[in-house]
ROPA-183228 format. One record per residue (C-alpha): residue in three letters; z, y, x. Coordinates in steps of 0.2 Angstrom, whole numbers, plus 5000, padded with zeros to 4 digits. Layout:
REM ROPA-183228
ALAZYX/...
END
This chain:
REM ROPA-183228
UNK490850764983/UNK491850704997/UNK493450714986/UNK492850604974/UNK492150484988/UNK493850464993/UNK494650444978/UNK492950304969/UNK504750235131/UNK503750235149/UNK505150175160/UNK505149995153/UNK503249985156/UNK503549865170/UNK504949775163/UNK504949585158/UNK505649455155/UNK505349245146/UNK507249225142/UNK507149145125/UNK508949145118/UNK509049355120/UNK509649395102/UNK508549485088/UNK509249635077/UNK508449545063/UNK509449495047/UNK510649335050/UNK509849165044/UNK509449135026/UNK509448985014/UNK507648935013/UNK507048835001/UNK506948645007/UNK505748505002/UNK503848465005/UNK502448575004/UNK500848534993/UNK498948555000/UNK497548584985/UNK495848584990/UNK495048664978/UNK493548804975/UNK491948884983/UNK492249054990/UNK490249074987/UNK490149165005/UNK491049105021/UNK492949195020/UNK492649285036/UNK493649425031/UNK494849415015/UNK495949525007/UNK496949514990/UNK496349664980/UNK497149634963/UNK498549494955/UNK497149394954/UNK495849434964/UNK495049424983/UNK493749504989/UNK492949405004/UNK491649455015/UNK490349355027/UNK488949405039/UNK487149425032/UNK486449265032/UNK485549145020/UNK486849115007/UNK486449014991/UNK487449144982/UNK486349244976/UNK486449434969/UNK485449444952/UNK484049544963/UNK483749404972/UNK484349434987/UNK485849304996/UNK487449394994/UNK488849415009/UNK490149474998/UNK490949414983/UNK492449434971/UNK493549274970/UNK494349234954/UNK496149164963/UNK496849064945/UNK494948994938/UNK493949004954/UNK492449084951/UNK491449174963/UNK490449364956/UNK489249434970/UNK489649604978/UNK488349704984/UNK488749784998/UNK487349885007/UNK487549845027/UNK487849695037/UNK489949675036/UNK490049535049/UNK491449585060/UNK492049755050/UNK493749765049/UNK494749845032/UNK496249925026/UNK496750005010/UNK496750205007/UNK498450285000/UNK497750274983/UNK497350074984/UNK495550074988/UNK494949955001/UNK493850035014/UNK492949935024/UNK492150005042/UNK490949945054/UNK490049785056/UNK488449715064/UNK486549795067/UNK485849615063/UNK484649645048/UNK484249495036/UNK484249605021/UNK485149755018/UNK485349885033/UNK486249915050/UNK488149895047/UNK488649975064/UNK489150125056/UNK489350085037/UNK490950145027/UNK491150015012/UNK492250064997/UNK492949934985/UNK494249994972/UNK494849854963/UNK494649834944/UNK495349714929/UNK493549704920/UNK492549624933/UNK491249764935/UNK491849864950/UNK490849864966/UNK490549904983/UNK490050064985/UNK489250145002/UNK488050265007/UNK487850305027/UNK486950475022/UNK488650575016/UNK490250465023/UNK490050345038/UNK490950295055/UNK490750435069/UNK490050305080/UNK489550125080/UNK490950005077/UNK490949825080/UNK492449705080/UNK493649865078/UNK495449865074/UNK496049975059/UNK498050045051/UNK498450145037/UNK499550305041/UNK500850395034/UNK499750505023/UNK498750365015/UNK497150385027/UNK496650255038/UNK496450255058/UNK494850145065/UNK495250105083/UNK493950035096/UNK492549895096/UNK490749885102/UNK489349965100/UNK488349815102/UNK488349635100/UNK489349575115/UNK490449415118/UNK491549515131/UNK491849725128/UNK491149805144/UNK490849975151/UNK489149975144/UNK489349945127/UNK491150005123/UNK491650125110/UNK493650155118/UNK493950275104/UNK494850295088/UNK494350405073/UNK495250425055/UNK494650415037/UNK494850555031/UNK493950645047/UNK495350745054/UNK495250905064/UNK496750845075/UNK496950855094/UNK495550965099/UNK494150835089/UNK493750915072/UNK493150775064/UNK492550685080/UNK492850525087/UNK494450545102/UNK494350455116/UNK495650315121/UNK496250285140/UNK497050135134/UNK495650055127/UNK494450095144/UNK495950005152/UNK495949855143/UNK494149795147/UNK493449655144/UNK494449575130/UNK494949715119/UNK493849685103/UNK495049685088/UNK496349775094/UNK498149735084/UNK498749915078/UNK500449935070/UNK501050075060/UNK503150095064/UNK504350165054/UNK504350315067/UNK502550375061/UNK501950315078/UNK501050145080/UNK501049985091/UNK499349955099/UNK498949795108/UNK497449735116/UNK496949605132/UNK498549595140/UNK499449745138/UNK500149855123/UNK500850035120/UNK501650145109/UNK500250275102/UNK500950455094/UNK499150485086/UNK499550665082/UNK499750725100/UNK498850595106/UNK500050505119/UNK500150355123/UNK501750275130/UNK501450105140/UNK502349935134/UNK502649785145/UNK501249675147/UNK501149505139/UNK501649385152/UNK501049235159/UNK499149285160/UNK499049275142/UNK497549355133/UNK497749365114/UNK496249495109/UNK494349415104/UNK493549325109/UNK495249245117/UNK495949265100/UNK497549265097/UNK498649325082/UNK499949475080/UNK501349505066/UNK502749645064/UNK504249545057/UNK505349605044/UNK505949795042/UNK507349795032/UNK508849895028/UNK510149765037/UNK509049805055/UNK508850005052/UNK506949975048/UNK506949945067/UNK505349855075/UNK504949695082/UNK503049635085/UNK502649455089/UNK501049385096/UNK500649205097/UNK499149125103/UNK497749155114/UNK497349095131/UNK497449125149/UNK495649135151/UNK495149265164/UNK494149405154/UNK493149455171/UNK492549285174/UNK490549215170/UNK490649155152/UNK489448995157/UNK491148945166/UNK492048955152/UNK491948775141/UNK492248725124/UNK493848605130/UNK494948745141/UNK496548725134/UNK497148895122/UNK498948955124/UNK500348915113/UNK501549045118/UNK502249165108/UNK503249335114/UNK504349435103/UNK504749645108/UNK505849725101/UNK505349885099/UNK506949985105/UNK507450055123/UNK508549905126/UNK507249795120/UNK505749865130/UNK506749865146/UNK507249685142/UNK505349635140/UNK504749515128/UNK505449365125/UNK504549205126/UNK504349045116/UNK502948895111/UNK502348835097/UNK502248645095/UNK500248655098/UNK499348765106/UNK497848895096/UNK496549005097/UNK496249095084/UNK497749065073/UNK498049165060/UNK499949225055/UNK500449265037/UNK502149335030/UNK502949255017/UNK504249325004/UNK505749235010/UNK505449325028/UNK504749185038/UNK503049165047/UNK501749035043/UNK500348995057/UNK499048925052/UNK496848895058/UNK496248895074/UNK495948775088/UNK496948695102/UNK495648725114/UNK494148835118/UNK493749015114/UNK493149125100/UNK491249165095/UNK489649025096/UNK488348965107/UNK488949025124/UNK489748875132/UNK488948745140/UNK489748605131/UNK489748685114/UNK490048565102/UNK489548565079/UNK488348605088/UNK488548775095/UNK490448805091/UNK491448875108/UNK492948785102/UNK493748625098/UNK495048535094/UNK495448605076/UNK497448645074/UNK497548565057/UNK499648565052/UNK500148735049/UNK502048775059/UNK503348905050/UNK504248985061/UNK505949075055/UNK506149235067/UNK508149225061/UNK508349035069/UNK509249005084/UNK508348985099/UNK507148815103/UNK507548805084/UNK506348935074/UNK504648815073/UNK504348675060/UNK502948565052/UNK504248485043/UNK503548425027/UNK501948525028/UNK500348395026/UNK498848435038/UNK497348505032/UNK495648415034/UNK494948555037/UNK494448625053/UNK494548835052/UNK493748925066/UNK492849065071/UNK492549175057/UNK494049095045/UNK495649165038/UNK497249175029/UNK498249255018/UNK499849245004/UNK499349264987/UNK500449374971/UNK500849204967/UNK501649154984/UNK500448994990/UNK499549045006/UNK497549025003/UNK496248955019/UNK494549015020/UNK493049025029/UNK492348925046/UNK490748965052/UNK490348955071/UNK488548945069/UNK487149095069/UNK486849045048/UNK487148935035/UNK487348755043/UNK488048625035/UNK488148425040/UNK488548475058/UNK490148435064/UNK490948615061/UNK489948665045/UNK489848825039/UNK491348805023/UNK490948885008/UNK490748734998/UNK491248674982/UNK493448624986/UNK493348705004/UNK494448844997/UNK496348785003/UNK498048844993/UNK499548795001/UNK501048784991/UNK502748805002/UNK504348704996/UNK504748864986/UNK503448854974/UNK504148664968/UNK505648734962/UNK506548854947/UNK505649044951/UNK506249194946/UNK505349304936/UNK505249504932/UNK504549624921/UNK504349814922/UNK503749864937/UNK502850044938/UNK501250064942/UNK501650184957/UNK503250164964/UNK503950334975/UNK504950344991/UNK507050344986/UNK506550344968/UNK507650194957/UNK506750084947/UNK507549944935/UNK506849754933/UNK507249654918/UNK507549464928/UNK507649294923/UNK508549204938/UNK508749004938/UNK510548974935/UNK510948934952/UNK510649104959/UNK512049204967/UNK510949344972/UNK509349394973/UNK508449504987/UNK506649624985/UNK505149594998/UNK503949744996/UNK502349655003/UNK500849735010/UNK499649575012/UNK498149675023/UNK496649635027/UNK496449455037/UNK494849435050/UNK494649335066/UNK496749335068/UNK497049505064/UNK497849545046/UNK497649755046/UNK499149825037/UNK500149655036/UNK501849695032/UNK503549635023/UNK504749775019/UNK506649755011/UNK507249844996/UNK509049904993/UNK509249824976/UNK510749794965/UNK511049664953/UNK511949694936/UNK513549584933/UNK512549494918/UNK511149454931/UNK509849544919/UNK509349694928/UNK509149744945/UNK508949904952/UNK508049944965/UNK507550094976/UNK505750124982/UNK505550115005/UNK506650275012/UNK504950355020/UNK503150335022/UNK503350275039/UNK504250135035/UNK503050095021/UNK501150205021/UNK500950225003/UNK499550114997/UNK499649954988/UNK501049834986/UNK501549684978/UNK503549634975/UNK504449494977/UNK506049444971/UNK507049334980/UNK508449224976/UNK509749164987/UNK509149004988/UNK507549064995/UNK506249054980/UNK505349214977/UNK504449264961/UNK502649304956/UNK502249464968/UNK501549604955/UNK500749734960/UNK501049934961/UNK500550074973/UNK501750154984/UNK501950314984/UNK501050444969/UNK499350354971/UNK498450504978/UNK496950514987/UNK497150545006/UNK496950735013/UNK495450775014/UNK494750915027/UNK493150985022/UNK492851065038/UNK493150935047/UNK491950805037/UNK490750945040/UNK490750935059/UNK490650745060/UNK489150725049/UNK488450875060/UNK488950815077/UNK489250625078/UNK488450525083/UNK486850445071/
END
């Protein structure tokens, strides 16, 4: 039954340093694509995009809270999920069962997206804390959200937790709250992790384990950023500080602290990214973490007020023992945010896009709320691309990029599309649907946002033959059309995760070795060297050209598409002894 479920570096701890022009191991510059970038207002997402993900070449899935949507499921009932139709714009109902607002999501091994967690509010439908969510994409338009909290659920309520996929395809949820809180505290706190799969690992057959760094982290640790790295371990960051987790013997390895009091973890919301893995760096890490704000976590929140100024620094580690020892490197974006949110795109630069200059996350606990009971102010409307292979002082531009109208706040996102534009979504700082006040709930007809980068105005590549699944150090052949100006061509294997409140679970931009035939007609290309370096799950490729321009992304699987172990035993012993 459960089957079938499933398939439907210590001494630098101290270390730091704000010395911008240290040099990165990433690839040397490359030619980016110039000219202006184009805004298109355009579509309804039917529920606010408070969590989005891209599920197939042409579809999102989006969820909301529970609330009084006039999207409507064909029972009657307001919907809180829906299917989004990326090329014609429609909006179908989903139907999930619980309350989703402030689940986090990643993808199993074999491409369905889980989601975990959420809310106890009830409207309709039930208690979300727990709830397991399973949505495997389709191309006819009738799959669905599947749950049921009797046979598969969380070991332990889970609100506003961090989640990765792993090296064997299952998924690790780490952390969040037990109840609605602004700030995590001792009370409430669930400083654990658990996996999907349940695993009998580390003495907890199937159980929650506890984590020392998240009781350390208290009181802004709520959607800790988790990283898997091409060493199987993964990079955990909450409040101010970060380590390196080895999830299979449960060690965790402290990281230099974020410097400059800088708080980056909800509700002082900033926003993380691993940069690109590629063969030229030896798949070596480096994380970078932009925004937030040096707000004090332990202070009364009625001090806190909807105009305190958000942070606009950005730190860089290098995830090596050099790098660690040197500390993270410090830089600023040209306006400050909280709550940004930072998407990859195929020609290996970062986007940073929503959020506000000043203010925090979360509603109606400031005493000079403003729309009317939004914490923060100020939107940040003109994205910044920031190229992580620029000289120092020189990586951030707006150059070109009109500003959006829009204001995104709590509860919105971002993320690239197959077809390279990066769609905006969401807004909703209010307690339900509220529309007319200064910062609207935004679902309406032409909220939905696609920007189109300078790329998508020129001759694209194309590509045909792409497997379905595509395995580790197997070859593969493309048949390419290349615009007649291209010297050379690279391939970005792109996970685009799952994008709420800042955090994009499983984000990642991995390089192919790939080799073009002297007639520019084919292109060979060998699948990522390990499940490390790239967890098998879903996929969508790129291909590049020298001048910057990638192609349309199709999608495939890494990996043989199979199912995540499963441990009978251990599934056994959670339903048994979890919590319920």
């Amino acid at each position: 039954m459960f089957q079938l479920l499933v398939t439907l570096v210590s001494l630098a701890c101290c270390a730091l340093s704000s010395d911008v022009s240290s040099p990165s191991i990433l690839d040397p510059p490359s030619t980016f694509a110039s000219g202006p970038w184009s805004l298109v207002q355009q579509g309804t997402s039917g529920v606010s995009g408070m969590q989005l993900a891209i599920v197939t070449e042409t579809t999102a899935v989006i969820f909301d809270k529970v609330e009084h949507n006039p999207l409507m499921t064909e029972d009657g009932n307001p919907a809180w999920t829906a299917e989004l139709n990326l090329n014609t714009h429609v909006v179908r109902p989903l139907h999930a069962l619980s309350n989703t607002w402030c689940a986090t999501g990643s993808f199993l091994g074999n491409g369905t997206l889980l989601s975990s967690g959420g809310n106890p509010i009830v409207i309709t439908g039930q208690n979300g804390l727990q709830a397991l969510r399973f949505f495997t994409p389709c191309q006819d338009g009738t799959c669905d959200i599947w749950e049921n909290s009797s046979v598969v659920r969380t070991t332990s309520p889970r609100w506003y937790p961090g989640s990765v996929r792993i090296e064997d395809g299952s998924v690790i949820i780490f952390g969040g709250a037990t109840a609605n809180v602004l700030f995590n505290n001792a009370t409430v706190s669930n400083p654990s992790y658990e996996f999907y799969p349940p695993k009998n690992i580390n003495g907890f057959n199937g159980l929650k384990i506890p984590s020392p760094f998240l009781a350390s982290t208290l009181n802004a640790n709520l959607f800790p950023f988790v990283m898997e790295l091409p060493d199987g371990n993964l990079f955990v960051a909450a409040n101010q500080r970060a380590m390196i987790f080895n999830w299979k013997t449960n060690t965790e390895t402290p990281l230099p602290g974020i410097p400059n009091g800088v708080r980056f973890s909800n509700p002082l919301s900033g926003s993380a990214v691993l940069l690109p893995l590629t063969p030229e760096n030896n798949y070596t890490p480096e994380v970078m973490i932009c925004g937030g704000s040096t707000l004090l976590d332990t202070a009364d929140p009625s001090t806190f007020s909807s105009q305190s100024p958000a942070s606009a620094q950005c730190s860089r580690l290098l995830l090596t023992a050099e790098g660690i020892a040197a500390g993270w490197k410090v830089e600023h974006m040209p306006q400050a945010r909280v709550m940004p949110d930072m998407v990859l795109l195929p020609d290996g630069r970062v986007v940073i896009v929503n959020g506000a200059q000043t203010g925090l996350a979360a509603y109606g606990t400031v005493p000079d709320a403003v729309g009317p009971i939004s914490n923060a102010d100020h939107p940040a409307f003109t994205p910044v691309v920031y190229d992580p292979t620029g000289a120092a002082g020189r990586r951030f531009s707006s150059q070109g990029i009109p500003a959006s109208t829009i204001p995104r706040l709590y509860h919105s996102t971002a993320t690239l599309t197959p077809n390279g534009s990066i769609l905006l979504a969401g807004s909703n700082p209010n307690n339900d649907i509220t529309i007319g006040t200064e910062y609207p709930t935004e679902y309406r007809p032409h909220r939905l946002e696609f920007y189109s980068p300078a790329y998508l105005s020129k001759p694209r590549p194309s590509y045909k033959g792409l497997p379905t699944t595509v395995n580790y150090n197997s070859e593969f052949t493309l048949s390419v059309q290349l615009p007649p100006d291209t010297t050379g061509v690279t391939v970005a294997l792109m996970d685009l995760g799952f994008a709420t409140h800042g955090s994009h679970m499983d984000q990642r931009f991995v390089k192919l070795v790939s080799k073009l035939s002297p007639d520019r007609k084919t292109l060979t290309v060998t699948g990522p060297p390990t499940s490390r370096i790239y967890p098998p799950g879903p996929a969508f490729l790129y291909v590049v050209t020298s001048g910057g321009v990638p192609s349309f992304g199709h999608k495939t699987i890494v990996g043989t598409g199979a199912s995540p172990p499963v441990d009978q035993g251990a599934i056994d012993n959670m339903l048994r002894m979890a919590e319920w």
